[in-house]
N, C-alpha and C positions, 0 to 999 in steps of 0.2 A: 175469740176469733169471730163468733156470730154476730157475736153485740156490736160491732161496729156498726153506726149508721151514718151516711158522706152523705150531706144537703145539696141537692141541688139549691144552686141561687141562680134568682134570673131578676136580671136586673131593669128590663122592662120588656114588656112586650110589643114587639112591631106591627104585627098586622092581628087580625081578628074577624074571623068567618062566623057569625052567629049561628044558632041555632032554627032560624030559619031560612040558611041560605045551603044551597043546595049545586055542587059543581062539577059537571063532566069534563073530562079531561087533563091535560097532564098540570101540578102544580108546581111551580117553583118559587124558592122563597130565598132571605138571607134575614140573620137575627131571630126571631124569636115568636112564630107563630103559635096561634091560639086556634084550634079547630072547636067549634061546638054543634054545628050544622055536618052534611055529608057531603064527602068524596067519594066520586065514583074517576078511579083514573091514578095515576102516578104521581106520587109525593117526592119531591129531591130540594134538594137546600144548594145553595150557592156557594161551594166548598172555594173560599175564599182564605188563603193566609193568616191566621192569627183571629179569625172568626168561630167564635161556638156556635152553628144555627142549632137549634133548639124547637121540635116540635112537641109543644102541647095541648094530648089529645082529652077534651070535656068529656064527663059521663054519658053526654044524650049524643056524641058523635060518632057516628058510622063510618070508617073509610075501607072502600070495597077498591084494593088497588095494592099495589109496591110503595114503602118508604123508604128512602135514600138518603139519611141527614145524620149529623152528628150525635145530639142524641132525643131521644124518644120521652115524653113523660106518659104513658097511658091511662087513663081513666075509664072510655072509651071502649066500643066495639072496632075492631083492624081483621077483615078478610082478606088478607096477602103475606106477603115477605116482609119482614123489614129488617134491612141493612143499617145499622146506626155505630159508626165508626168510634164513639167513647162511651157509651151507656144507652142501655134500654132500663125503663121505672113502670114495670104493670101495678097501678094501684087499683084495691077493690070500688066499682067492682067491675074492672077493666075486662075483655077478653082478648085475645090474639088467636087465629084461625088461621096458622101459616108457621113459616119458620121466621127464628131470630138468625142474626147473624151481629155481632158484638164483642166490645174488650169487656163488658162487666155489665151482669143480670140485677134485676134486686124485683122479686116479685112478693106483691103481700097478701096477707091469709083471702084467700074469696074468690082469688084471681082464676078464670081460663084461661087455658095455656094449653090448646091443643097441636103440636107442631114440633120441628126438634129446635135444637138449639147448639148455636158452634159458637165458641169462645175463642177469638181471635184477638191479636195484640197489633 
């Protein structure tokens, strides 16, 4: 029942915030972001029909805000909420300072996880 482990695959990535870009305000996206730099402000994906947006957050990136997308890869530090309507992935050495809200968690050994968490379908 543990041993199961579901791959995310991503089949490319569309946009990409480096590590030294730095952005206030609200962000919206579709497909397949790549954070590595910091948000400060509101993360949401472009809940489109038949679209999986996909944020994935790098280890050196900060986002001080709310995400709103379908699903989350964490690597990353995340001070807010996030809402991610098919999966959240905290990989070490990821943290979350907020609450999850999602259909299915998967967090690995190192991770912070200060916040609750509601398992929605």
């Amino acid at each position: 029942m543990f041993n199961k482990k579901k791959k995310i695959v991503i089949d490319s990535i569309s946009s990409v915030l480096g590590e030294s870009t730095q952005l206030n305000g609200r962000l919206k996206f579709s497909g397949t972001l790549r954070i590595d730099g910091s948000v400060e402000g509101e993360i949401a994906s472009d809940s489109r029909e038949g679209v999986n947006n996909t944020l994935i957050i790098g280890e050196k990136a900060l986002i001080n805000g709310d995400i709103h997308v379908e699903t989350v890869i964490n690597s990353g530090r995340i001070i807010g909420n996030v809402f991610a309507i098919h999966r959240v992935a905290l990989h070490d050495p990821g943290q979350v300072i907020g609450d999850v809200q999602t259909a299915e968690l998967t967090v690995e050994e190192g991770v912070i996880f200060n916040g609750r968490c509601a398992m929605v379908s």
